[in-house]
C-alpha positions in Angstrom: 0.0 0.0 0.0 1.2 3.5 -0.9 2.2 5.2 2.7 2.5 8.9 2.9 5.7 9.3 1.9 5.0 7.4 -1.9 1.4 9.8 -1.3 3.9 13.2 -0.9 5.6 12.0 -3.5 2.7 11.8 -6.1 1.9 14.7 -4.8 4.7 16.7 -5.5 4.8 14.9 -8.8 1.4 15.8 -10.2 1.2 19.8 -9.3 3.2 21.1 -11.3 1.4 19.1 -14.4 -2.2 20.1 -13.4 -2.7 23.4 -11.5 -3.3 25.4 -13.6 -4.7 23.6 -16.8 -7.9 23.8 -17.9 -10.2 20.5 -17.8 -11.8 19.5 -20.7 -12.8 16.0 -19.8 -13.3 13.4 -16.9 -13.6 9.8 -18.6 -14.7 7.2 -15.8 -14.5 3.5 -17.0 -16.1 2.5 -13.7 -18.7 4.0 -11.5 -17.2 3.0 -8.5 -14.1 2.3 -6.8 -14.0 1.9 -3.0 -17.0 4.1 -3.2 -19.3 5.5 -5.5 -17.7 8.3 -7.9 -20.2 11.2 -7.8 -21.3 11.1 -11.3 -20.9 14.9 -11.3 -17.7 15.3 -10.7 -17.7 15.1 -14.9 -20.0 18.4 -15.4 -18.4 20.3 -12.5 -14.5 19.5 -13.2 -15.1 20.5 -17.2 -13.8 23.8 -17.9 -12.3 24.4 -14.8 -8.6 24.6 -13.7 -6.7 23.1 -10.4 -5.7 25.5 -8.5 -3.9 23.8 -6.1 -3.1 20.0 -5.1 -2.8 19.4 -0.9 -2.6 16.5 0.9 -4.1 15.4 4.3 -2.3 11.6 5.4 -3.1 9.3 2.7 -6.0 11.8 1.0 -4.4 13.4 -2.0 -6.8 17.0 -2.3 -7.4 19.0 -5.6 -8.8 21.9 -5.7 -10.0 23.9 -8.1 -12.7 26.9 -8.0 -16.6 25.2 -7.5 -14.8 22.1 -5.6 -12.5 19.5 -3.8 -11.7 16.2 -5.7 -10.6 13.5 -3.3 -7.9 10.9 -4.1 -7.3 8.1 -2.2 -4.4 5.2 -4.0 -5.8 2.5 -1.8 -3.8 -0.5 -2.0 -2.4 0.0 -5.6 -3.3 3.0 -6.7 -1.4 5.1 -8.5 -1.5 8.5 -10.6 0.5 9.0 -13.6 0.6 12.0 -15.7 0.5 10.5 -19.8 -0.6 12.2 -23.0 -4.1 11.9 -23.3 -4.4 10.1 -26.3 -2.2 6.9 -25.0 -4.4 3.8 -25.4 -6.0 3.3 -21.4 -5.2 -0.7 -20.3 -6.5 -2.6 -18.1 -7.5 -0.6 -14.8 -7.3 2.3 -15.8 -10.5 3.9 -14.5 -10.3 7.6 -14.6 -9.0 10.1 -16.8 -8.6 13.8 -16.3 -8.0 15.2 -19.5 -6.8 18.7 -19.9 -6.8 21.2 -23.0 -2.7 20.9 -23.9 -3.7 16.9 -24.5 -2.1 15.7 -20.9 -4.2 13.7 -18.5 -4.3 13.0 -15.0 -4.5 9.0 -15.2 -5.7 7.1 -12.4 -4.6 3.2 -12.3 -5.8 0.6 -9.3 -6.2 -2.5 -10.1 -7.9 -3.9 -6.6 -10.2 -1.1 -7.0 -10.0 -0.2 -3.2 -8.8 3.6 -3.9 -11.2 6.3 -4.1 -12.2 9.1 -6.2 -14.6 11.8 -4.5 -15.6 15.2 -5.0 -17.0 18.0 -2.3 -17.8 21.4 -2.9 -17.4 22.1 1.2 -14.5 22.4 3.4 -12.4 19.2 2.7 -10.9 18.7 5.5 -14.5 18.6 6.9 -15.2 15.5 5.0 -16.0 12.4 6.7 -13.3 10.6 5.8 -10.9 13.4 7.2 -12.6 15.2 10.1 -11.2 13.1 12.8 -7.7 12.3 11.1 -5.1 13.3 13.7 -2.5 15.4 13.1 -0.1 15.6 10.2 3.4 13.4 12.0 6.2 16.7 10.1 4.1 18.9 11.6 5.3 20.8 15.3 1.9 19.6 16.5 3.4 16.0 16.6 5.6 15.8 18.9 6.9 13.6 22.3 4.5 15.2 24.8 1.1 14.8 22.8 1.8 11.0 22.1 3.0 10.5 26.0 -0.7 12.4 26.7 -2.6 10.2 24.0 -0.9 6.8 24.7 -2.2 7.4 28.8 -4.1 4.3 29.6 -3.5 2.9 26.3 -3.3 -1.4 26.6 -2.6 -1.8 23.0 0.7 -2.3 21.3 2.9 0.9 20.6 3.3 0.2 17.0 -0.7 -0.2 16.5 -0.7 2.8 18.9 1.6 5.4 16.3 -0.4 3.6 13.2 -3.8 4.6 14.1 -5.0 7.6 11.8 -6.9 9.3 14.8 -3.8 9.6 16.6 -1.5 11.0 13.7 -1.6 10.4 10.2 0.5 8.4 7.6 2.2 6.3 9.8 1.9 3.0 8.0 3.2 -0.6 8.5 7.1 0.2 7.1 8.0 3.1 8.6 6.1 2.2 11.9 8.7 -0.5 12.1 11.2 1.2 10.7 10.8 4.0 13.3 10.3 2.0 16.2 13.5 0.1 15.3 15.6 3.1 15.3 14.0 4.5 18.7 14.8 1.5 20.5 11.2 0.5 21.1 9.9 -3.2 21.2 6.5 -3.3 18.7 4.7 -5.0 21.3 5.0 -2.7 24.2 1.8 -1.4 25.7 1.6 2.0 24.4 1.1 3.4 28.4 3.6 1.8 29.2 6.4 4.1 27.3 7.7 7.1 28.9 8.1 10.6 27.6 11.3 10.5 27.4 11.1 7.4 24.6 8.0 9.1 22.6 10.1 12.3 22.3 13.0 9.5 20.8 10.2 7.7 18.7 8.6 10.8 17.2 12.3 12.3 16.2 12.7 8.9 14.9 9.5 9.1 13.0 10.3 12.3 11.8 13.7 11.5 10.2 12.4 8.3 7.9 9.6 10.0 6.8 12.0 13.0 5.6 14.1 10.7 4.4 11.8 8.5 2.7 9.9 11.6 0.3 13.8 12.6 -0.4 14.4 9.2 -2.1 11.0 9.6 -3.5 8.7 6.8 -1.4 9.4 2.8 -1.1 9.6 0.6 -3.9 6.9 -1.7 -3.6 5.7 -3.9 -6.6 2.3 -2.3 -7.2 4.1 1.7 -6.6 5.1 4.1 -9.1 5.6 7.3 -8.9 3.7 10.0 -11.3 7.0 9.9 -13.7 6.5 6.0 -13.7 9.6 5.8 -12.0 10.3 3.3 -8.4 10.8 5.3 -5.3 14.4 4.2 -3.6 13.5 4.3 -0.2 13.5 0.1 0.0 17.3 0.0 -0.1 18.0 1.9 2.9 15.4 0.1 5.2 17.2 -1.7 8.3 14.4 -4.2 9.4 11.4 -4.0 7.4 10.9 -7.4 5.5 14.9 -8.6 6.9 13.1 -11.7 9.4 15.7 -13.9 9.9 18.9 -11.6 8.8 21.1 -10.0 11.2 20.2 -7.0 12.6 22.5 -3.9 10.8 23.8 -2.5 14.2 24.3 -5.6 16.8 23.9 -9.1 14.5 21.4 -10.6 16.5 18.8 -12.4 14.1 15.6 -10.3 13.4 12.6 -11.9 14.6 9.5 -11.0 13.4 5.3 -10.9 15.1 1.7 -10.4 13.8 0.6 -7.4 15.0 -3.2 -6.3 14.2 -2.6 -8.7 11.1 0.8 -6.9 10.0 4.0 -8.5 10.2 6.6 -6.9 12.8 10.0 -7.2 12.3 12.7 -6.3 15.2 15.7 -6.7 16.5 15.1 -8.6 20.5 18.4 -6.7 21.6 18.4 -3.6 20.5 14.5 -3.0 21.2 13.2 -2.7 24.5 
């Protein structure tokens, strides 16, 4: 699944190509993805220009004058800018063609992404009204996830990767992060001091940075809007390494199901 780093990426990717361009078309081969797509998002895009394209965790937001079109890559998603006359294949559902004969091309073969359009506040939106705060932001810090995680029983890494406690935290760099904080994935999230959230957060902080500068994870059903891998994969220390030696003391990874997820860490170094 695209995590927020692949999303920031796609992000970054696609502005420049559509604010700014004038819509002439929105071709849906499909009236629904994970939801229904409004079925006028077609008259009310046509003629109209981005303006600007935000994101908000996973939630990719365009703007333009009348209205908000919401993007969600589910678990395969992915946006490409193409000319608009090369031939669609299979699953590709949408197409937002503009006047200079680009298009906004929107691939997902699992079909659990999601297409919507508001003319209210976005962030407003069901679907992001109770998202919790964005984790590169000064909001997210040590102090508000030693005050969130008071009283919390459940695991530390479920803990940091639930939406309504910050946002775009997702299975890799969870691990990732907790690794390089020191942190066992199983630890009871009210259980962890201050002193160690102010660690993981910094931690969090610094693979997510460093994960958008390599331009997202390589993962098989990512590309990036040029078409082109991210390069993130080949700098991750325990992610998908079970079994290997851990990169800073050798002790075999071990790995745990977590909520369904597979956890990966190092029984030395994480506490």
């Amino acid at each position: 699944m695209p995590e927020l780093p692949e999303v920031e990426t796609t992000r970054r990717g696609i502005a420049p190509h559509v604010c700014g361009q004038t819509i002439e078309n929105v071709i849906l081969r499909t009236d629904k993805l994970r939801f229904p797509i409004p079925a006028n998002v077609q008259r009310d895009l046509r003629g109209k220009q981005f303006t600007e394209v935000a994101r908000r965790g996973k939630y990719l937001l365009l703007s333009a004058t009348n209205g908000t079109a919401i993007i969600h890559l589910g678990m395969s998603g992915k946006l490409r800018i193409v000319n608009s006359r090369l031939t669609p294949i299979k699953h590709d559902h949408v197409d937002i063609v503009f006047a200079n004969q680009q298009c906004l091309r929107f691939n997902d073969p699992r079909r659990f992404g999601a297409l919507l359009w508001t003319t209210d506040d976005p962030l407003q939106h069901s679907l992001l009204s109770k998202l919790g705060p964005e984790p590169l932001t000064r909001e997210f810090n040590g102090h508000y996830l030693f005050t969130k995680s008071r009283q919390r029983k459940a695991p530390v890494k479920a803990f940091i990767m639930d939406s309504h406690v910050v946002v775009g935290v997702g299975n890799i760099y969870a691990t990732e992060a907790l690794f390089k904080a020191g942190i066992h994935p199983k630890r009871a999230a009210g259980r962890i001091s201050e002193a160690r959230y102010i660690k993981l957060t910094k931690a969090i902080k610094v693979i997510l940075r460093a994960a958008i500068k390599q331009g997202g994870t390589t993962l098989k059903d990512f590309l990036n809007s040029d078409g082109k891998p991210g390069y993130f994969k080949q700098r991750l220390n325990v992610y998908g390494r079970a079994g290997e030696p851990c990169l800073d003391c050798g002790t075999t990874l071990k790995s745990l199901q977590l909520g369904q997820r597979t956890s990966v860490y190092c029984p030395s170094c994480q506490r």
